[in-house]
Structures are given as C-alpha cells and as structure tokens.
C-alpha positions as CSV (number, residue, x, y, z in Angstrom):
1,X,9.4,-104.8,-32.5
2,X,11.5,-103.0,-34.6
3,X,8.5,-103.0,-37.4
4,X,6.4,-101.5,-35.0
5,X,9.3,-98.8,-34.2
6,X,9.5,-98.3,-37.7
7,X,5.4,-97.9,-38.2
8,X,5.5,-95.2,-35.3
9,X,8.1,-93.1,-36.8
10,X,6.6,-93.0,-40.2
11,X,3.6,-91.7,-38.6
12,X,5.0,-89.4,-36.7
13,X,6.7,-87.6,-39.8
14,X,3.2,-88.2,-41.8
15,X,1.4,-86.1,-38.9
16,X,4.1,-83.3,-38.9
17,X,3.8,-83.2,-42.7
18,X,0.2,-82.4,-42.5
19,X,0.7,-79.4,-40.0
20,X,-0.4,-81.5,-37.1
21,X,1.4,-79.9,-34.2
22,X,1.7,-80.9,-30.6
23,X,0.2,-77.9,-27.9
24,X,0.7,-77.5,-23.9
25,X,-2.4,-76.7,-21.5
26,X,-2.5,-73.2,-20.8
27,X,-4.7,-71.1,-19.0
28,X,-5.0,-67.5,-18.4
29,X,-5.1,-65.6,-15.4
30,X,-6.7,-62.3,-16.0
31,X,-6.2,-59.2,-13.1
32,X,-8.8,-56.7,-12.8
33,X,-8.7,-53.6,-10.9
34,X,-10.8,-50.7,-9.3
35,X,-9.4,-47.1,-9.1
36,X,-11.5,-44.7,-6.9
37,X,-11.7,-41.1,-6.8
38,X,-12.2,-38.6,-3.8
39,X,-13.9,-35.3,-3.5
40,X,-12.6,-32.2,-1.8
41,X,-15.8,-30.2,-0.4
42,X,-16.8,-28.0,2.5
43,X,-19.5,-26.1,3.7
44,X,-19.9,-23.4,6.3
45,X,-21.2,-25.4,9.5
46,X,-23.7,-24.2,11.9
47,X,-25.0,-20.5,12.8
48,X,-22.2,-18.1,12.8
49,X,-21.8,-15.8,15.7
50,X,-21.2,-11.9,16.5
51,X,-20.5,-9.3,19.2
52,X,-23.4,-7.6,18.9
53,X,-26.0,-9.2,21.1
54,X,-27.8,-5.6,22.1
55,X,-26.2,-2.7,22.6
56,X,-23.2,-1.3,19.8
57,X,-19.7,-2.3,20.4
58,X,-17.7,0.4,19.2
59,X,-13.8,0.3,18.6
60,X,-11.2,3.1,18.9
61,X,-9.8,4.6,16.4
62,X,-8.8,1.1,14.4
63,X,-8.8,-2.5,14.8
64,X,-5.6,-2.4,14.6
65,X,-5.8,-0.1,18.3
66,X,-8.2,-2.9,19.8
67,X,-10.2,-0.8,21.8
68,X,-13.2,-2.0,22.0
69,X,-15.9,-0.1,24.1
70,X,-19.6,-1.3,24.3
71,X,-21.7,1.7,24.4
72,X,-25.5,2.4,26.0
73,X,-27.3,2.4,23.0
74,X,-28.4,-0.3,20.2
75,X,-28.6,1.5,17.3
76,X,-26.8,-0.7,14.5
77,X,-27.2,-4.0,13.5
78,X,-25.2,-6.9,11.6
79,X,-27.3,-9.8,9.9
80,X,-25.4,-12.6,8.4
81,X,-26.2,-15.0,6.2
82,X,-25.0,-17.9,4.5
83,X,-25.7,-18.7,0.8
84,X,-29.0,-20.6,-0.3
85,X,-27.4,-24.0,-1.0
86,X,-27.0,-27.2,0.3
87,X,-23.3,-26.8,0.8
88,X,-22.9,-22.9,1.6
89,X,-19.2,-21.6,0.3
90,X,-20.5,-17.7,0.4
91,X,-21.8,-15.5,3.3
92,X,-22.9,-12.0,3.0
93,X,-22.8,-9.2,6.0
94,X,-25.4,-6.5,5.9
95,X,-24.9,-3.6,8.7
96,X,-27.8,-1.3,8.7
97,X,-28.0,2.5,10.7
98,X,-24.7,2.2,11.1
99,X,-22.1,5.1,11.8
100,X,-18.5,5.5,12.4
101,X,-16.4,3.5,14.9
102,X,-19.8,1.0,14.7
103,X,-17.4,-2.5,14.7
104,X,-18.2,-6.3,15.4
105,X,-16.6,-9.7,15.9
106,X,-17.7,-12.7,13.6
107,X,-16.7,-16.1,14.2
108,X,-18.5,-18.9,12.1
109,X,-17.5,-23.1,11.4
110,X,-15.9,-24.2,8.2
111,X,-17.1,-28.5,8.5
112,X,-15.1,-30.8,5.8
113,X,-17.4,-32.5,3.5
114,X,-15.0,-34.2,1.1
115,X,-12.7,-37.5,1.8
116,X,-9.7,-35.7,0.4
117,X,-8.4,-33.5,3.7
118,X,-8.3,-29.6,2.8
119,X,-7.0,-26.5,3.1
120,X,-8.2,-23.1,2.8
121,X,-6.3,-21.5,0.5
122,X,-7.8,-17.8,0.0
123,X,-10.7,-15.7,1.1
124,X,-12.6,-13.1,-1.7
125,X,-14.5,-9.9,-0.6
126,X,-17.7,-9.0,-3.3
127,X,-19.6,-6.1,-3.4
128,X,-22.4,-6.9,-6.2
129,X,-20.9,-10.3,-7.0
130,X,-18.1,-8.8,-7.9
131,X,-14.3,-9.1,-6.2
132,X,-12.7,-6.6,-4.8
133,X,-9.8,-7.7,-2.3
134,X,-8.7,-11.4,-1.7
135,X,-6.1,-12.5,0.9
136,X,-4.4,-15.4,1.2
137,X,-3.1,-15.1,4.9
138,X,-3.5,-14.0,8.1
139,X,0.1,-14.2,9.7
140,X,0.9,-11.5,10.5
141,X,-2.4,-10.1,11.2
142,X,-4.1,-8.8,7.8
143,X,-5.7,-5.6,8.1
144,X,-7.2,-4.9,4.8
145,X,-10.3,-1.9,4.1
146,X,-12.9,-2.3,1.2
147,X,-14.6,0.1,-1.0
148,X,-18.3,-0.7,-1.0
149,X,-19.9,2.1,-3.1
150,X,-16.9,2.3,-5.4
151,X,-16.2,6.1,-4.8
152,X,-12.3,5.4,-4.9
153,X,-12.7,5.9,-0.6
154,X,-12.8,3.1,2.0
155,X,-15.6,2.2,3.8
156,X,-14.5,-0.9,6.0
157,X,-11.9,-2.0,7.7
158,X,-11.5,-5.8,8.5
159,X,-9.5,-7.8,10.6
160,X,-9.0,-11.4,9.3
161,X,-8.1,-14.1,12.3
162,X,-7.2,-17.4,11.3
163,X,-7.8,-20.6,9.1
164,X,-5.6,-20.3,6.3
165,X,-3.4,-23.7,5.7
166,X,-4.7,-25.8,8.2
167,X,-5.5,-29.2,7.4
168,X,-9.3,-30.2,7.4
169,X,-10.7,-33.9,7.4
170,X,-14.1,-35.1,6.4
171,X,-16.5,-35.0,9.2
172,X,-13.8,-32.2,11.5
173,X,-14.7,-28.5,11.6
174,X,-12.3,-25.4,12.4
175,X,-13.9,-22.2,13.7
176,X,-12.8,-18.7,12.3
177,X,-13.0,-15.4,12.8
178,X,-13.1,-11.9,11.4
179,X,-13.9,-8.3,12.7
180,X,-14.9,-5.2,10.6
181,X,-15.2,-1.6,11.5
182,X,-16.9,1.2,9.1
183,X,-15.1,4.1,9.0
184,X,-15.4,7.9,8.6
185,X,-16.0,8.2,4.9
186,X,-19.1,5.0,4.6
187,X,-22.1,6.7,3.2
188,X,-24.5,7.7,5.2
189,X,-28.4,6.7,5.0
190,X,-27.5,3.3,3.3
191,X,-27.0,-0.1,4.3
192,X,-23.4,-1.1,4.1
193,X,-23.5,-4.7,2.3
194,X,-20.2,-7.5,1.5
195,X,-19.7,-10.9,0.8
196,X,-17.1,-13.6,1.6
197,X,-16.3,-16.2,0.0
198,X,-13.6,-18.9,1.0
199,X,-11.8,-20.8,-1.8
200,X,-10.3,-24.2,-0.4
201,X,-7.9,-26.8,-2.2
202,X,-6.8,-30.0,-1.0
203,X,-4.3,-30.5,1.2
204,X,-1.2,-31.5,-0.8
205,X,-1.4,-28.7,-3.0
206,X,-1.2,-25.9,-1.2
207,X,0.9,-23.0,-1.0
208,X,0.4,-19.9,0.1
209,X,0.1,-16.8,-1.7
210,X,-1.8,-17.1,-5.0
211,X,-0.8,-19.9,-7.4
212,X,1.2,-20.3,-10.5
213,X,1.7,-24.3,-11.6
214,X,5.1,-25.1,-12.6
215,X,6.2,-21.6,-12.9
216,X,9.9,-21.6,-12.7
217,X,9.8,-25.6,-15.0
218,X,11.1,-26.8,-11.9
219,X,9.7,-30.3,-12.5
220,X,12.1,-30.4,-15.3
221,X,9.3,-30.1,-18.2
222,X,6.0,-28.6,-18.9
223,X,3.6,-29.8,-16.6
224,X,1.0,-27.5,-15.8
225,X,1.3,-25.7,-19.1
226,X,-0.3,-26.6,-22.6
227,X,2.4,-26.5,-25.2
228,X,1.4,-25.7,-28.8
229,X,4.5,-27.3,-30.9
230,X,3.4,-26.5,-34.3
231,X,6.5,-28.9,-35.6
232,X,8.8,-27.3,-32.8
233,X,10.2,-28.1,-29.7
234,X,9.7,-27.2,-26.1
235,X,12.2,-28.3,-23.3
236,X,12.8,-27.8,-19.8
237,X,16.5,-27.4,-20.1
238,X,19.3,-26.6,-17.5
239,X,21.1,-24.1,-19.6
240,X,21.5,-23.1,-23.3
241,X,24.0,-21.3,-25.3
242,X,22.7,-19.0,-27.9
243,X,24.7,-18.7,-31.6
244,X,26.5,-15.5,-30.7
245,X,27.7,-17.6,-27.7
246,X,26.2,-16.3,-24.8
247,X,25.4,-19.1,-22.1
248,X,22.1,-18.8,-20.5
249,X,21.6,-20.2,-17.1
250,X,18.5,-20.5,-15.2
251,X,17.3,-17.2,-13.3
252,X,16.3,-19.2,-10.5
253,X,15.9,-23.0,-9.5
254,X,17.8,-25.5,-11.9
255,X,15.4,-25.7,-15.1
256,X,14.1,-22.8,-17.2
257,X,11.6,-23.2,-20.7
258,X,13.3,-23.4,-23.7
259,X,11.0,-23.1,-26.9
260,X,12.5,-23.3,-30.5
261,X,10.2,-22.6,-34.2
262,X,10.3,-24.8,-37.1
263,X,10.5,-23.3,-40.5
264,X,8.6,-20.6,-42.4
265,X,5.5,-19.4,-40.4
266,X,5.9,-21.4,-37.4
267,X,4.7,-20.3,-34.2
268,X,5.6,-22.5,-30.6
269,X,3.9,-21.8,-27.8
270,X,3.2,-22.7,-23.7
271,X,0.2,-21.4,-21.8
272,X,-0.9,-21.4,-17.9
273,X,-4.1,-20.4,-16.4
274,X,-3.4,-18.0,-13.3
275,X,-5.4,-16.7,-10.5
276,X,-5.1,-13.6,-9.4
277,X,-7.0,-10.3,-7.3
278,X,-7.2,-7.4,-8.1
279,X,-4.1,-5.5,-8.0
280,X,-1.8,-8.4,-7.7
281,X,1.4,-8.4,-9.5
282,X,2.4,-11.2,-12.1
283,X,6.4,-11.4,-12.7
284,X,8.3,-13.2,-14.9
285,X,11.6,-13.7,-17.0
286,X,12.2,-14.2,-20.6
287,X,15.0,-13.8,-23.1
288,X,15.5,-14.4,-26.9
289,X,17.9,-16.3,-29.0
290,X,17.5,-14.2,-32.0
291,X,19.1,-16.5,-35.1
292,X,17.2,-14.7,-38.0
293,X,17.7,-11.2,-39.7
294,X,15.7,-8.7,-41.3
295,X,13.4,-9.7,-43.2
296,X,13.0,-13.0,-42.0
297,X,11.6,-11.2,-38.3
298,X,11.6,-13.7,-36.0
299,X,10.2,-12.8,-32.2
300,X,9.7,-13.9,-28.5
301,X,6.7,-12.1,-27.0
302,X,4.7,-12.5,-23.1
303,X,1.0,-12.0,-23.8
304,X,-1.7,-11.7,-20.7
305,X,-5.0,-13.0,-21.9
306,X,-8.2,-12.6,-20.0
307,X,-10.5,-15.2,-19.0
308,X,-12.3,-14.1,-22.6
309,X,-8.9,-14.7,-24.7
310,X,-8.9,-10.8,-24.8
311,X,-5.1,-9.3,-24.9
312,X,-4.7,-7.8,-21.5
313,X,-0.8,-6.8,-22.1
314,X,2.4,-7.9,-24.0
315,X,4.8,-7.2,-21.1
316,X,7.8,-8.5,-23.1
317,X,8.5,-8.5,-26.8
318,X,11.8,-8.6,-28.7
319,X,11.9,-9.5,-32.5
320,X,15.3,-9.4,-34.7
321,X,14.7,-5.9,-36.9
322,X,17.7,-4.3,-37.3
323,X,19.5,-1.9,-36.3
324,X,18.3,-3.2,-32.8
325,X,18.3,-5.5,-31.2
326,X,19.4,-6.9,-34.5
327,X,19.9,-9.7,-36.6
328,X,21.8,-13.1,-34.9
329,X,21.8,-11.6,-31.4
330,X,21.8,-12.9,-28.3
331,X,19.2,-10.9,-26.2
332,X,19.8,-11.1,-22.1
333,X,17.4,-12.3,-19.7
334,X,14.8,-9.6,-18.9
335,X,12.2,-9.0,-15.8
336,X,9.0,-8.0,-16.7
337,X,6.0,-7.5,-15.1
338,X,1.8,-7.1,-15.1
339,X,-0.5,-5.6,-12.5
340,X,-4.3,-7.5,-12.5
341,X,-6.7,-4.4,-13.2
342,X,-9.3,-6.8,-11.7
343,X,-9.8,-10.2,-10.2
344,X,-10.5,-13.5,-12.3
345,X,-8.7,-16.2,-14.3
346,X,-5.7,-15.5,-16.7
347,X,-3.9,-17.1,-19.3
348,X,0.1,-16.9,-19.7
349,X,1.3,-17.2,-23.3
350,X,5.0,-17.8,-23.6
351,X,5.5,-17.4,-28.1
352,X,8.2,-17.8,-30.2
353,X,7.9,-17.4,-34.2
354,X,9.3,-18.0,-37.2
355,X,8.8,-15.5,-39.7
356,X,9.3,-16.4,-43.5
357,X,11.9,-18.6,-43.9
358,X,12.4,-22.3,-43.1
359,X,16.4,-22.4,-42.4
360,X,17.2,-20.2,-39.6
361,X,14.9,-20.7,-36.3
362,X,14.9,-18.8,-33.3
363,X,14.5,-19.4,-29.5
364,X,12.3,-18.4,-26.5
365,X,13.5,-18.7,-23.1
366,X,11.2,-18.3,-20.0
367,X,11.6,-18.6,-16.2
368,X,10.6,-17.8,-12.6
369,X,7.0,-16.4,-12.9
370,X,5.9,-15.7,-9.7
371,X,2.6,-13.7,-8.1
372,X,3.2,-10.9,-5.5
C-alpha cells in the first residue's frame, strides 16, 4: 500500500510539472436587455369652430371690453384651416371684407399622438411664414395685437384662452380657444391673413416662459452647454476668490460657471442654444479674473450668435489693457443684456482667452441667464 501511495504522488508531481492543471465547471449566465424609446407628438383634432355662423359678430371697443354685439348683416368672413399634413401643428386664419370692430371666437382640439404625456409650451403668430409675436401664457388673460402688412401699425387684436401647461396623454384631447378683433388701422380692400403654430414639449420639461437649459449651472456643472476646453478647465463652482483677493459668490442659486485658459493662445469656451421671439430680452451675469497684463491681453467676452453663427452682439467684454481695467484685477460681477431683433434659435458663447503667454491664465465667471 504504501508503494502504491508512493506511485500516486510521483504522478501527481510529474502532471503538475508538465502544466497539467486541475479546472472547476463553470458556466456563464449572460443578461440581455431592451431599452425603448417614446415619442412626444400631437396634432390638431377635429374641425375647429367659430362665432361666425351668419351674420358679423362685432365687439366694442376691445376684447378686452367684451362686448360683443351680433349685427343684421353678413358681410365678413373667417376660413380656417389646418396645415396639409398628416399630423397638422399649424393653422392659418383668413378674414376677408372685413372692417373695424369685425371680431370672432375660435375654439379648435389639440389630440396627443405621442406615448410621452405633453405640454404646450408656446404658441407663434406668422405672417408669410415668418414670426412675429409668441406667448407662452395665458394667465392672466394675454391680450396681444399683430402687425400683418408690416407698416409699424397693428392690425389685430387677439385674445388667447387657455391650454398652456396642461398635461396631455396619448389618445386625450384638450379644447382651446382664441378670439381676434381687427382694428381701425387694417388695410382696407385686402384680405387680412395669420398663422398659429403651437410648440409642445413633454411634460417633465416644462417651464413656462421661454427656455434657457442650465442657465444659472444649478445642476452643479455644464449640462446643457457644450464646453470647448482647449487644455482648460470649466467648473460649476460655489465660489472663487480672484488673485487681488476679491471673493466671488454666486449671483443667484448656489453654483455659477467658472472657466480658466491654458497657456499662450488658449481660448475656453461654453455654448447654449436659446429660443427666443422677437423682442424678448436675454440677461445674464459675468465677471473676470483678470491675472495677465499688457501685453499679454487676456479677456472674458458674451457673444450672441444667430442661428447662421453670425455675431448678433458682444453684450459683455473686459480684457486686461491698462490703464483700465488694468493688469491683475479683479473685475466685479456685471448685468448685461440683449433684445432678440427677431424670432429664431440663438447661441450663447461664454469666452475666456489667453493671449501670448503660457504662465499667467485668466478666468471667466458666468451666471443667472434668464429670458424675459
């Protein structure tokens, strides 16, 4: 027995010296998994409505008065209709022979298409494809007037009623409403022609008033904006203290956008696409840590670009030339603002730059932009 022990051992040792090695069962379990997406969509349900059904209703002297009087003749006329698509987002209003004090009442269905629930966010007025007003609520009552012929006079007035942030599921329609009156100053022998054209988003991301994502860096970074380091840095901070000592705080909120340059040439910067109507205002905060001196001009500029990249404005711009603001200074947080000449999309572009040399890099700091 002990020979045989022996014999076993031996080949144990003779197998491990030949790499022989001794393995467990295994088997592997391998998890697979689906993500699907949702759609947000609408359409404009079913024929809309109006309050002319013969003979004029007139109103006195504004929609705002709500005197409505139906008169003994039919002399105007309102024909809408909705865009020539499967899924209708635009409707345009024609009133022919019409005169002043000639008004009507609208009402139409908004159906939800989509399986993400909606909201309607805002609601553009074209003339010629073109936008001219956009509102984003009707509480209080908006009253808003609209220049058709674009002879600097108003034409319209409209009442807007309802259906702004009110949550819509797939296969649910809300009704809304709107009532126009032309006034004294619409051109006469002409047909008086809009369109309206609702803009919905889903449900969990709306706000009202027009949006700006991320504006103030309250989710403690950049989300929403595309940053362009360049070999710099770009933080979300909760305060910084500039090399002349000043301690910047944020304007509002807890977090503001701190960008920084690295070396000769560099150039750090964050953009945002906006949407805004025409005449909205865009606001916004910046300041600069200045740590350069002339020649080396370092600067932290604002730029509004159009949808095109064309310069629209440099609202704020500060570079360190002396005698001011000067080298190694410690500029102050600053308001400054931009007025949309025209509705469309727009690009923010926060900058700060290096110029010349690689020791001595300077800072941008940005918060709180807002549309009003």
């Amino acid at each position: 027995m002990k020979k045989i022990g022996l014999i076993s051992l031996i080949l144990v040792l003779a197998m491990g010296s030949l790499g022989v090695g001794y393995a467990a069962w295994t088997d592997t379990i391998t998890i697979s998994g689906t993500v699907t997406t949702g759609d947000v969509n609408w359409e404009f349900w079913g024929l809309p409505s109006q309050g002319d059904s013969g003979n004029d209703p007139n109103c006195f002297w504004t929609l705002e008065d709500n005197n409505w009087v139906i008169q003994e003749k039919d002399v105007a006329s309102t024909t809408i209709e909705y865009e020539k698509t499967d899924e209708p987002h635009l409707m345009t209003v024609t009133v022919d022979n019409a005169y002043p004090y000639y008004g009507n009442h609208i009402g139409f269905g908004v159906h939800g298409l989509g399986s993400i629930p909606l909201k309607i966010w805002k609601v553009n007025f074209l003339v010629n494809d073109i936008i001219i007003s956009t509102i984003y609520d009707s509480s209080p009552p908006v009253y808003l007037y609209l220049d058709l012929d674009g002879d600097g006079v108003d034409d319209l007035e409209i009442w807007w009623g309802n259906g702004f942030g009110e949550q819509l599921h797939e296969s649910y329609t809300h009704d809304i409403s709107f009532a126009f009156l032309v006034l004294q100053p619409a051109p006469q022998d002409s047909s008086l022609t809009f369109s309206i054209e609702l803009v919905a988003i889903q449900w969990d991301r709306y706000q009202q008033g027009p949006l700006i994502s991320n504006g103030g860096f309250e989710t403690g970074d950049f989300t929403g904006w595309t940053v362009t380091l360049n070999g710099g840095t770009a933080q979300a901070v909760i305060q910084h203290t500039g090399d002349a000592g000043t301690v910047y705080d944020p304007v509002e909120g807890n977090y503001f956008a701190l960008i920084k340059t690295d070396g000769p040439g560099s150039m750090t910067t964050a953009t945002t696409e906006i949407d805004m109507c025409l005449g909205a205002t865009l606001k916004g905060w910046a300041a600069f840590d200045a740590q350069d001196y002339t020649p080396f001009v370092d600067y932290a500029k604002v730029r509004i670009l159009d949808s095109d990249n064309n310069v629209m404005a440099t609202p704020y711009y500060e570079v360190c030339t002396e005698p001011i603001p000067g080298p190694y200074k410690d500029l102050p947080w600053t308001e400054w603002q931009w007025t949309a000449p025209s509705a469309g999309i727009y690009t923010i572009e926060l900058t700060v730059s290096n110029a010349g040399d690689s020791i001595l890099d300077s800072y941008g700091l940005f918060d709180a932009h807002v549309i009003e």
